[in-house]
C-alpha positions in Angstrom: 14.5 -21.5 14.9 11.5 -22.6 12.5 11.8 -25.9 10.9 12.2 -26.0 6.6 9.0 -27.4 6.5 7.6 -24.4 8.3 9.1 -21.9 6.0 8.2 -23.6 3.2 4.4 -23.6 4.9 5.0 -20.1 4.7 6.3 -19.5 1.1 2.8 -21.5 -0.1 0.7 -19.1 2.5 2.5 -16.0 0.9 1.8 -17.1 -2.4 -1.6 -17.6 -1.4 -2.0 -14.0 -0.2 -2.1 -12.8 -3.4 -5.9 -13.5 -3.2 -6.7 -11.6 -0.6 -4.4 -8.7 -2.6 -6.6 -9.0 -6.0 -9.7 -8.8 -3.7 -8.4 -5.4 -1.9 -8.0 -4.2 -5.9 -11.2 -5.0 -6.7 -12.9 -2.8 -4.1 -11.2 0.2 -5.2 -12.9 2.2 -8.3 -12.8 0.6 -11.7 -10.8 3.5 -12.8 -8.0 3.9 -10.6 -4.8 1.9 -10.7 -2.7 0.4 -8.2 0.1 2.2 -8.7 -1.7 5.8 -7.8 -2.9 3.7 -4.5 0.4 2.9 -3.5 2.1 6.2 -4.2 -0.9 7.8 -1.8 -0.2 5.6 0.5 3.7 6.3 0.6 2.6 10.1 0.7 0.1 9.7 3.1 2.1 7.6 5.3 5.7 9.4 5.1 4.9 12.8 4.4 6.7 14.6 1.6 9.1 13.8 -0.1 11.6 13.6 -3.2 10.8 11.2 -6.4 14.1 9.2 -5.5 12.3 8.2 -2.1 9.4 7.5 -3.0 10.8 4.9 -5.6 13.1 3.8 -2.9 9.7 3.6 -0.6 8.1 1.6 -3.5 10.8 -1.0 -4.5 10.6 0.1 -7.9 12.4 1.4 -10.7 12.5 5.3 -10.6 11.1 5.2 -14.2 8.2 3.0 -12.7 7.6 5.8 -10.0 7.8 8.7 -12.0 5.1 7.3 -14.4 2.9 6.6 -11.5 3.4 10.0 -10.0 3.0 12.0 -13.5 -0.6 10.1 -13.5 -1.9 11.1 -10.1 -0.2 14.6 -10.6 -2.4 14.7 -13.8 -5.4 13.6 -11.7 -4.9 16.6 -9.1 -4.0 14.3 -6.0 -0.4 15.1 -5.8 1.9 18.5 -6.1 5.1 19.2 -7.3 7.1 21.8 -6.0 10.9 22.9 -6.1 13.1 21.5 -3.4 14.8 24.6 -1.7 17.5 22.9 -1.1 18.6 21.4 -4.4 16.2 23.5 -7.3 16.8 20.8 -9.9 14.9 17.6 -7.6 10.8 18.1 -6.6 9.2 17.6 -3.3 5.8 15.4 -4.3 3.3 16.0 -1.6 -0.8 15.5 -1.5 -3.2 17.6 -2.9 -6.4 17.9 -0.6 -8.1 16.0 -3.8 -5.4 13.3 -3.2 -6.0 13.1 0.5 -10.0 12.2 -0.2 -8.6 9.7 -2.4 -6.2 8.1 0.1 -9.3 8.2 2.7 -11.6 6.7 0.4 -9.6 3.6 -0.3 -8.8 3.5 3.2 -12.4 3.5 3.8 -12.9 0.0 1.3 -10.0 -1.2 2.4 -11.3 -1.2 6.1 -14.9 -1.8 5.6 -14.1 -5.0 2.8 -11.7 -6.0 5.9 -14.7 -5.4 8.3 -16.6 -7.9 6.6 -14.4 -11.0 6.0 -13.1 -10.9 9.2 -16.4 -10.8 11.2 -16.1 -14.0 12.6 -12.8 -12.9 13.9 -11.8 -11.9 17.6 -10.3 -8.7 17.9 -7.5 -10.6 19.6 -6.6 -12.6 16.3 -7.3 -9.2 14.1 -4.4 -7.2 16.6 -2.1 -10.3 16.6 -2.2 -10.6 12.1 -1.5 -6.7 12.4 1.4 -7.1 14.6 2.8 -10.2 13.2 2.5 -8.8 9.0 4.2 -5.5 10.4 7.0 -8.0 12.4 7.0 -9.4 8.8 6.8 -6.1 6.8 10.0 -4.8 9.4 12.2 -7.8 8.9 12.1 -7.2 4.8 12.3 -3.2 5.9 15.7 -2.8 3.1 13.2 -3.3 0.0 16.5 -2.9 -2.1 16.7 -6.1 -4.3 19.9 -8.5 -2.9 21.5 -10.9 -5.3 19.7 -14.5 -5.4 22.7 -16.4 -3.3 23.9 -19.4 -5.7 22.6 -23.0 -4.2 26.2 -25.2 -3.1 26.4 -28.1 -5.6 24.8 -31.5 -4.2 22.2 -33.4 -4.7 18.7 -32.1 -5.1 16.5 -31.6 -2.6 14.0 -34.6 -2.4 10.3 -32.7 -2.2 10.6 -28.9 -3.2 8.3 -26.6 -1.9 5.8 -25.3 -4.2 6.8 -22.6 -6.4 4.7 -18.9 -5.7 2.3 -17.6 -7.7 3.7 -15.6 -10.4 2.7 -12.0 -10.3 1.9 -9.7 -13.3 4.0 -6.4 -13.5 1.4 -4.4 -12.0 1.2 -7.3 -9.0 4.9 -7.1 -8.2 4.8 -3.4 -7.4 1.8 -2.9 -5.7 1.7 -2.4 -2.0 -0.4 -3.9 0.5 -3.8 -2.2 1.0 -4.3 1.6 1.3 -3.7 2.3 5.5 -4.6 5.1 7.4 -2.6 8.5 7.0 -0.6 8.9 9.7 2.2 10.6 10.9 3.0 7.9 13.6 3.7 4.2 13.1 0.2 2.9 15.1 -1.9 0.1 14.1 -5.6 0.8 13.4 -7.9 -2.2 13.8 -10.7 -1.9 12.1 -14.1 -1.8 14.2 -16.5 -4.9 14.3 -19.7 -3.5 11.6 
């Protein structure tokens, strides 16, 4: 088992991250938002599905998702269609438009990726991918949990640093764009 001071190392690392995050946002187009990213990339990833999933998928508020999906519906990247088997939920699945979309942010994604990891083995690249999906499966229930209450005592004498706050749109946001798939593979991008 890690030492506290490890985990705390981590807590600044992952606050840290958010760097690399906002960089990832600024390759995609000026004009399209996070949120339409992330619900491409649930739909791109899982296949269709029902609003309720897809919020589930997102960690988000099911208002928060439906606003999101109204927008790229708007946009022509995703459909709604009645779910035979209960007429009064959708399915939301990708347009053809949407699936250009998804492959052109993958596309950024990868190449942006290409080029700040150059100096990078392909050893290192394949051993971040499978630690930050270890990392991704272990918080896999995206549910919020109650904040367990500290037991009275004495404070702590260093604290770790606190994280960088996030801005709404920040919180909600997925990782960057991957590759539609219908299995769970890792795709490494290719040395430019």
């Amino acid at each position: 088992m890690a030492e506290q001071a490890q985990y705390e190392e981590l807590v600044r690392q992952l606050s840290a991250f958010s760097a690399v995050k906002r960089e990832l946002r600024r390759s995609m187009p000026a004009d399209f938002h996070s949120g339409s990213a992330a619900v491409l990339t649930a739909l791109g990833r899982h296949g269709a599905m029902r609003m309720s999933r897809l919020a589930e998928l997102l960690a988000v508020d099911l208002s928060v998702t439906s606003r999101q999906v109204a927008q790229a519906v708007e946009l022509g990247w995703i459909e709604r269609s009645p779910d035979p088997a209960d007429k009064r939920s959708r399915i939301l699945r990708l347009t053809p438009a949407g699936r250009v979309q998804l492959d052109g942010l993958f596309r950024r994604a990868t190449r942006l990726l290409t080029e700040r990891l150059d100096d990078w083995s392909d050893d290192e690249i394949a051993l971040l991918a499978q630690l930050m999906s270890r990392l991704r499966d272990s918080f896999s229930d995206c549910r919020p949990t109650p904040r367990a209450t500290p037991p009275p005592g004495p404070a702590p004498a260093a604290a770790p640093a606190p994280p960088e706050t996030a801005g709404p749109s920040e919180a909600s946001e997925p990782p960057a764009p991957r590759a539609p798939q219908d299995t769970e593979t890792t795709r490494t991008p290719a040395n430019a």
